[in-house]
C-alpha positions as CSV (number, residue, x, y, z in Angstrom):
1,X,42.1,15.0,38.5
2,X,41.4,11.8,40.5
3,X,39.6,13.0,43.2
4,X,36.1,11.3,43.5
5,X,37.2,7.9,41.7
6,X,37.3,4.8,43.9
7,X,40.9,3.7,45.4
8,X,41.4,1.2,43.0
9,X,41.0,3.0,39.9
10,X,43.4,5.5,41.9
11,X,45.7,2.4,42.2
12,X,45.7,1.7,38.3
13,X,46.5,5.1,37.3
14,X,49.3,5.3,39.7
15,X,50.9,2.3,38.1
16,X,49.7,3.3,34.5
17,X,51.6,6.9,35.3
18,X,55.0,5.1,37.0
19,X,55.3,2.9,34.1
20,X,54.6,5.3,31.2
21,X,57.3,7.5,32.8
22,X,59.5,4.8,33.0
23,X,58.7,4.1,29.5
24,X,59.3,7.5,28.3
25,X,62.8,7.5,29.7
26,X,63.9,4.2,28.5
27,X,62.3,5.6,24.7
28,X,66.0,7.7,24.6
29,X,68.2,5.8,27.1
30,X,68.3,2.3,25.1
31,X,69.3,3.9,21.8
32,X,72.1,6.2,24.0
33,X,72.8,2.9,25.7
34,X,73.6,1.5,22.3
35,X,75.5,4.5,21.0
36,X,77.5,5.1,24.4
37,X,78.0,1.8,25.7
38,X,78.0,0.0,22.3
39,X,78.9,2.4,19.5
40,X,76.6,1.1,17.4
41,X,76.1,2.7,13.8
42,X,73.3,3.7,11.8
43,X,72.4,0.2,10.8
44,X,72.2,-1.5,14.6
45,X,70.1,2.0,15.4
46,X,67.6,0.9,12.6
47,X,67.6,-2.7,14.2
48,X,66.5,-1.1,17.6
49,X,63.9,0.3,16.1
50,X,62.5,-2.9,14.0
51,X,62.7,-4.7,17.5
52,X,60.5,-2.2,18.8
53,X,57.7,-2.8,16.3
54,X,58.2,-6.4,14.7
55,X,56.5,-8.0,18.5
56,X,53.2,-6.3,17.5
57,X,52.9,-7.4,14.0
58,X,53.9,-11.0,14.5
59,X,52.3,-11.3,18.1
60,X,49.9,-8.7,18.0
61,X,46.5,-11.0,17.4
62,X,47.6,-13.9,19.4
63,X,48.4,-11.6,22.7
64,X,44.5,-10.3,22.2
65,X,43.8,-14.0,22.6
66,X,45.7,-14.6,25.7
67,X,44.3,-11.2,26.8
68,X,40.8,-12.3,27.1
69,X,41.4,-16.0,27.9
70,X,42.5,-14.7,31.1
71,X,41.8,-12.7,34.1
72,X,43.3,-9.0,33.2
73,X,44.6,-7.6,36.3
74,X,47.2,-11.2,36.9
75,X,48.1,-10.7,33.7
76,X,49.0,-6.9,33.8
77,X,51.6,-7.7,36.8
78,X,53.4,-10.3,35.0
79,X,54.1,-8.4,32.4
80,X,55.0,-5.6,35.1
81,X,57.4,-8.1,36.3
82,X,58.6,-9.6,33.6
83,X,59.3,-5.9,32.0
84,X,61.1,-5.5,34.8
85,X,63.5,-8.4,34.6
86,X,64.3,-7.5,30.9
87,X,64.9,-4.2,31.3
88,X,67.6,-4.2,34.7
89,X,69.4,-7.0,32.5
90,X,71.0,-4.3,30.6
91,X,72.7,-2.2,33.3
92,X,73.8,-5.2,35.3
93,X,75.3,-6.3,32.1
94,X,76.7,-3.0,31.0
95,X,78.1,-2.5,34.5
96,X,79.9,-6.1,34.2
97,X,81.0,-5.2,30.6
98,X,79.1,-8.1,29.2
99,X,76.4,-6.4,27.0
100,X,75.9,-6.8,23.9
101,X,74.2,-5.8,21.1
102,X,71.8,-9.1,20.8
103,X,70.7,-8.5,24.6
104,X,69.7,-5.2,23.9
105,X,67.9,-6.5,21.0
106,X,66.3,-9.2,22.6
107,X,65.4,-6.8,25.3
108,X,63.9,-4.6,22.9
109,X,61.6,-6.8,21.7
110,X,60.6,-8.8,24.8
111,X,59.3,-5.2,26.2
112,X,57.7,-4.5,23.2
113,X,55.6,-7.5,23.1
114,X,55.2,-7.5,27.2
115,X,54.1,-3.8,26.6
116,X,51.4,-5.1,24.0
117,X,49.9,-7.5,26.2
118,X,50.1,-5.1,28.8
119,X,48.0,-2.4,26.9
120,X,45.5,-5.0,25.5
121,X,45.0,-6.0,29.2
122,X,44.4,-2.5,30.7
123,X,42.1,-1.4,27.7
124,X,40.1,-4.5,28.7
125,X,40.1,-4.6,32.3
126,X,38.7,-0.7,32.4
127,X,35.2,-1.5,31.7
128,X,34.9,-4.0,34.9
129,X,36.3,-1.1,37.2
130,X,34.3,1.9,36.0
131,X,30.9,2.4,35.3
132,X,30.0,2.8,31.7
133,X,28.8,6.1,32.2
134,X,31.9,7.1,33.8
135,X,34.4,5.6,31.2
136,X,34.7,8.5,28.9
137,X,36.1,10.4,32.1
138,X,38.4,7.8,32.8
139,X,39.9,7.6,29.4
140,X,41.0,11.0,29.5
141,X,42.5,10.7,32.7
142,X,44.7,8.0,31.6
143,X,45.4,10.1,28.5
144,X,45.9,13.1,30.6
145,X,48.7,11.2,32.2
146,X,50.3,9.9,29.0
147,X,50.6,12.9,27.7
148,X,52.4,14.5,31.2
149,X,55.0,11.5,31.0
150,X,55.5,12.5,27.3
151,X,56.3,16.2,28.8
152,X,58.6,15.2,31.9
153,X,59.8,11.9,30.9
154,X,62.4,12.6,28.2
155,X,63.8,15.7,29.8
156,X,64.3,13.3,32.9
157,X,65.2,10.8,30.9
158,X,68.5,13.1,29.5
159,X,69.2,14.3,32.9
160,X,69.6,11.4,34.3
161,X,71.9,10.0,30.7
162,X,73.8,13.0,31.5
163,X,74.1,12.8,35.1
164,X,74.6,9.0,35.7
165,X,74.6,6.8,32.6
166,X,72.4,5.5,29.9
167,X,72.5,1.9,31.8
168,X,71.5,3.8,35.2
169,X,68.2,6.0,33.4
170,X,67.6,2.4,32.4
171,X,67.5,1.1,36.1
172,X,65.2,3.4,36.6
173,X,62.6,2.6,34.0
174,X,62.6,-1.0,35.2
175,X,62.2,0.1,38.8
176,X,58.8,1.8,37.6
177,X,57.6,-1.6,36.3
178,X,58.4,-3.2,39.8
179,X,56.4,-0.2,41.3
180,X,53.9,-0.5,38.6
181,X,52.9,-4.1,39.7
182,X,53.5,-3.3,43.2
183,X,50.4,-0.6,42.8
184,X,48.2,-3.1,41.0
185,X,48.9,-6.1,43.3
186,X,47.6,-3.8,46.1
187,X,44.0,-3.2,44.0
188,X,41.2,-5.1,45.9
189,X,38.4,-5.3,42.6
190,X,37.0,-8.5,42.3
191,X,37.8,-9.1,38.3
192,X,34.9,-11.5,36.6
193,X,36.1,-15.3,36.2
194,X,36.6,-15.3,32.5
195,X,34.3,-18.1,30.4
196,X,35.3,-21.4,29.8
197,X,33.5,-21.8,26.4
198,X,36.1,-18.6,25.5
199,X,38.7,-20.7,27.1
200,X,38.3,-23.9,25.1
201,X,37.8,-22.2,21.5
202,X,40.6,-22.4,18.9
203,X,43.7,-19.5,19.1
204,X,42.5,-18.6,15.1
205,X,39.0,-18.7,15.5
206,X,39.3,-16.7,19.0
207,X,41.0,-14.3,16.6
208,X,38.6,-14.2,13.9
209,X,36.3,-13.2,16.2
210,X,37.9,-10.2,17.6
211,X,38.6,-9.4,14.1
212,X,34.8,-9.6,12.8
213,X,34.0,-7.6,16.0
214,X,35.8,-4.7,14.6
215,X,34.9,-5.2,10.8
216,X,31.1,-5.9,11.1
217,X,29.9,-3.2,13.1
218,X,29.3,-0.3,11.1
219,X,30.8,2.4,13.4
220,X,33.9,1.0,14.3
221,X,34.7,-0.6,11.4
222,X,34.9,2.6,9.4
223,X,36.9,4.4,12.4
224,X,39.5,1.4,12.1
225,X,39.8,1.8,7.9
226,X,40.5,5.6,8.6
227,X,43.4,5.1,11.4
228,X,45.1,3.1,9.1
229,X,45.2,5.3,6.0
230,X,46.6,8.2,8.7
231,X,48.6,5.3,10.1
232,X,49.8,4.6,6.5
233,X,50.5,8.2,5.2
234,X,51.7,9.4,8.6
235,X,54.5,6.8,8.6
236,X,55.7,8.1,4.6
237,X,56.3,11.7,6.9
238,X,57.4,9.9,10.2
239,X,60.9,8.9,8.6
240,X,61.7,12.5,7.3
241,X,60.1,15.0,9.8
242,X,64.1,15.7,11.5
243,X,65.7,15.7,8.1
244,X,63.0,18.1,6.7
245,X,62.8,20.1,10.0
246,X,66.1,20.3,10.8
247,X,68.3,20.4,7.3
248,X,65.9,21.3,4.9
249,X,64.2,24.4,7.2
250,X,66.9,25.4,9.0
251,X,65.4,24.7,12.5
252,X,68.1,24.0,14.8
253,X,68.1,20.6,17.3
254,X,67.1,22.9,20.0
255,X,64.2,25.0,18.6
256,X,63.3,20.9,17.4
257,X,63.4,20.2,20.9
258,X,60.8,23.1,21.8
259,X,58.2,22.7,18.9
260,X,58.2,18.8,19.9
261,X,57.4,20.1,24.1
262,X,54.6,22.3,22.5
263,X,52.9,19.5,21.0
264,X,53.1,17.3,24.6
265,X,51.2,20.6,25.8
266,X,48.4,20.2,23.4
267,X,48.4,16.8,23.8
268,X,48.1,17.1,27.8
269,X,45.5,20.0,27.0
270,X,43.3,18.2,24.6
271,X,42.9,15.4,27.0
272,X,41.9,17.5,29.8
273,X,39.1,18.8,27.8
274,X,37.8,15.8,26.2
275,X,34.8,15.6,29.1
276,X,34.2,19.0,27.9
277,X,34.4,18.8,24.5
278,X,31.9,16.1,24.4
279,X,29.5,17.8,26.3
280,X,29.5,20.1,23.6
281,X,29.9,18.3,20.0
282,X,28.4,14.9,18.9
283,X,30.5,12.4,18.7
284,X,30.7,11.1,15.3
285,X,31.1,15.1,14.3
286,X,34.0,15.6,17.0
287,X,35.5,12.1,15.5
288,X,35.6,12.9,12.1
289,X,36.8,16.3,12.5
290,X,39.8,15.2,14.6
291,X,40.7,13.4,11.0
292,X,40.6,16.6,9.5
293,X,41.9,18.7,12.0
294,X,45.2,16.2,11.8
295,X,45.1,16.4,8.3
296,X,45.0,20.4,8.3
297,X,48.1,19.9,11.1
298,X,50.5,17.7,9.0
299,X,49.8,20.4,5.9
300,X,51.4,22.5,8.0
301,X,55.0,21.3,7.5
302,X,55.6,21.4,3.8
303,X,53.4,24.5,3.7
304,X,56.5,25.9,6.3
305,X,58.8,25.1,3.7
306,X,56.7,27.1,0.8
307,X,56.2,30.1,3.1
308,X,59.7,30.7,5.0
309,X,58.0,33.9,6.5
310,X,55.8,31.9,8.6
311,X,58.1,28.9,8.9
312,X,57.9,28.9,12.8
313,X,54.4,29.4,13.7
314,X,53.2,26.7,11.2
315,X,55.7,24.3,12.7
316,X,54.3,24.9,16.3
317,X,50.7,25.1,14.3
318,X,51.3,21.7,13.3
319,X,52.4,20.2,16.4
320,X,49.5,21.7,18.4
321,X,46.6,20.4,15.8
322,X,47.7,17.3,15.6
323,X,48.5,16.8,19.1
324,X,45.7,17.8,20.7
325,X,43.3,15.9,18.6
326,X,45.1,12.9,18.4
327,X,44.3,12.7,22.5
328,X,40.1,13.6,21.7
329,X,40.6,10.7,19.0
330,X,42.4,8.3,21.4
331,X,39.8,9.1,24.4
332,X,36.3,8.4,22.1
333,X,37.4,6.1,20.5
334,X,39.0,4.0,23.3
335,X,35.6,4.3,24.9
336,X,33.5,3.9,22.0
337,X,35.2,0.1,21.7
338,X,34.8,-0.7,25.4
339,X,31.0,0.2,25.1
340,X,30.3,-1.9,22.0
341,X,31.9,-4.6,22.4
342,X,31.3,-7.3,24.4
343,X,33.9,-7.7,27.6
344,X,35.1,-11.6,26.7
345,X,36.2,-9.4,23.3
346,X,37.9,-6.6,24.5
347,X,41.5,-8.2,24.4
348,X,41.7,-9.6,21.1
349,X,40.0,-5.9,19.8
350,X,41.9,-4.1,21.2
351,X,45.4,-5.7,20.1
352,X,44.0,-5.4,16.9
353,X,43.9,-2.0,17.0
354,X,47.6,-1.9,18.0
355,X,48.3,-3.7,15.1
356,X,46.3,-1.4,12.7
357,X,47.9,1.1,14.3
358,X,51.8,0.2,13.7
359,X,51.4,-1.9,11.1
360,X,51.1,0.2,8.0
361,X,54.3,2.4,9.4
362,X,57.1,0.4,7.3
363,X,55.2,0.4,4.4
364,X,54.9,4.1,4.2
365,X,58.2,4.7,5.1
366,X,59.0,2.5,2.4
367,X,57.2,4.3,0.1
368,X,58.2,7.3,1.0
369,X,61.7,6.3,0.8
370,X,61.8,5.1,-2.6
371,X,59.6,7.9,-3.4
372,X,62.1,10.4,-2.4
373,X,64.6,8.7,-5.4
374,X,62.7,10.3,-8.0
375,X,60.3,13.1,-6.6
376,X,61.7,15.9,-4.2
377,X,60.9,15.9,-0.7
378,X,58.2,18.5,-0.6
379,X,56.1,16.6,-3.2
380,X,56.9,13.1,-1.0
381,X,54.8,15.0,2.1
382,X,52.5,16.6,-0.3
383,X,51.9,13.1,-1.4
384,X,51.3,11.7,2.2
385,X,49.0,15.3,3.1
386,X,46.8,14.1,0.4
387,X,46.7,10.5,0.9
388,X,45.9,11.3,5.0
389,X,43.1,13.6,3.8
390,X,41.1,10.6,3.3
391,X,41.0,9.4,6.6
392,X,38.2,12.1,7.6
393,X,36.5,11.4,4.2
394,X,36.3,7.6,4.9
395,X,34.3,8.7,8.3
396,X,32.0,11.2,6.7
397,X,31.1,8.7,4.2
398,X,29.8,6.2,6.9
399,X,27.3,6.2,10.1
400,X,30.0,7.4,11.9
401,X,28.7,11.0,10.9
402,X,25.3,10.1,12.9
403,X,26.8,9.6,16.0
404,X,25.7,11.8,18.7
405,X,26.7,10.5,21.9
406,X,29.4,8.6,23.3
């Protein structure tokens, strides 16, 4: 998959793959770590999870800022290192029976925002190491690995929570950040001085900036209004999708288990084809039906529950649609960003975008929630299938449709 690309983009997706392995593990070792170690209830379970999403809508904008007011690669070590340093806190402290709930907290949340600025640095930093007309290619390889970690990383991940302990699958995942920055230190690309005009501007107008460069420009400011409707009616779903799987179809944890591996598949499948694909289908077409395509896949699970017959194969129908894609989506549209807008911008764009794209999900689960008070649970995702459908409409409606090449 890497062969032909210069040592140094070898380099990045070595540490990219390393740390989004480590990553995958950690995703079920800190909650185990918390119900093992801890025995924490439902309500510290639902604090873990706010940690992991309140750092990129409170931080989110400003961490584009830092982003682009300095040099990328420096900046995607530290937070390498400092990942590092938060995460092997908790099994030194588990293993001298001093951890507590408000370290792993406070771990939570330092990653979370590390792992932002992290992301917003690597999305940037891309476009100075590849060729533009290479970029597409390089997108999918880095999604082609993100979606293996999804495959291997959890079942590793429970091996190793069976086998040792939640605190040791932990010292593993922050030994992958130390290997991580260890791979990028060793990267010999010269990295463009950043300006000092972009230096010297104000934090909010440096973000206002980044902000207009999404919202004026008439491609991706369409692209950005549809991933947050599917941001916002995927998250009414998000909350319910084991409690409508698992107690309201039937589907036991393990077949759960399988259907969720079959999406990774598609996932690793749909990124391996993106260089494909577009050599085949315009762009703004291929975009806009990914929308729909996604929108056909999450019809699938309440139409499981109206048609019991056919429970199983729309389940796995729904997991490989969306899946599969969600990586297309995530590929173009990553590359369409890094093309149009300018370097110095890149940072603050693309933390935007990672705001956009959690932000919405505690409103709809909200919604949802309070929805589910009054109206069953079938008419709650019925609700969301419709509200997502607009996503591919918002796209159509714009030049997004005129698109032909990436």
């Amino acid at each position: 998959m890497l062969a032909g690309w210069s040592r140094d983009f070898r380099a990045l997706m070595a540490a990219f793959a390393v740390s989004s392995i480590g990553t995958k593990i950690a995703r079920e070792a800190v909650p185990l770590t918390a119900v093992l170690v801890l025995q924490a209830g439902p309500g510290a379970l639902s604090l873990l999870g706010a940690a992991a999403t309140l750092p990129v809508l409170v931080l989110g904008l400003f961490a584009g800022v830092w982003v682009d007011r300095w040099r990328r690669r420096p900046l995607m070590i530290a937070a390498d290192l400092l990942r590092f340093v938060a995460v092997v806190s908790i099994p030194v402290a588990a293993w001298c029976n001093v951890l507590t709930m408000t370290q792993l907290l406070a771990v939570v949340m330092a990653v979370a925002a590390l792992s932002l600025l992290f992301m917003a640095a690597d999305a940037a930093y891309l476009p100075s190491l590849v060729e533009a007309g290479r970029l597409a290619k390089a997108n999918a390889a880095r999604e082609t690995i993100d979606a293996t970690a999804e495959i291997v990383g959890p079942p590793i991940g429970g091996v190793l929570v069976q086998v040792l302990t939640a605190p040791a699958a932990l010292l593993i995942d922050a030994v992958s950040y130390l290997v991580s920055a260890l791979f990028l230190f060793r990267m010999t690309h010269s990295e463009p001085a950043v300006s000092q005009q972009t230096e010297r501007r104000r934090t909010l107008h440096q973000i206002a900036e980044g902000l207009n460069a999404l919202w004026h420009h008439p491609i991706l400011r369409p692209l950005l209004l549809a991933r947050a409707i599917r941001t916002f009616f995927g998250g009414m779903i998000g909350p319910f999708y084991v409690l409508y799987v698992v107690r309201h179809l039937g589907v036991s944890p393990a077949a759960m288990g399988v259907l969720i591996a079959c999406g990774g598949v598609a996932a690793l499948a749909g990124a391996a084809l993106v260089p494909w694909l577009n050599a085949r289908i315009p762009a703004g077409p291929g975009l806009i039906g990914a929308f729909a395509i996604k929108t056909v896949g999450l019809a699938c699970m309440p139409l499981a529950g109206l048609l019991p017959v056919l429970m199983l194969p729309l389940l796995v129908l729904q997991q490989l649609l969306q899946d599969s894609v969600t990586s297309y989506f995530a590929v173009n549209e990553r590359t369409l960003r890094q093309k149009l807008v300018p370097n110095s911008q890149l940072g603050r764009v693309a933390a935007t975008i990672a705001v956009v794209n959690d932000g919405p999900i505690p409103l709809g689960a909200l919604i949802a929630g309070l929805l589910v008070q009054v109206v069953s649970l079938d008419t709650v995702l019925w609700i969301a299938v419709a509200g997502y459908a607009l996503s591919p409409l918002v796209a159509l409606l714009s030049p997004v449709r005129r698109l032909r090449d990436i």
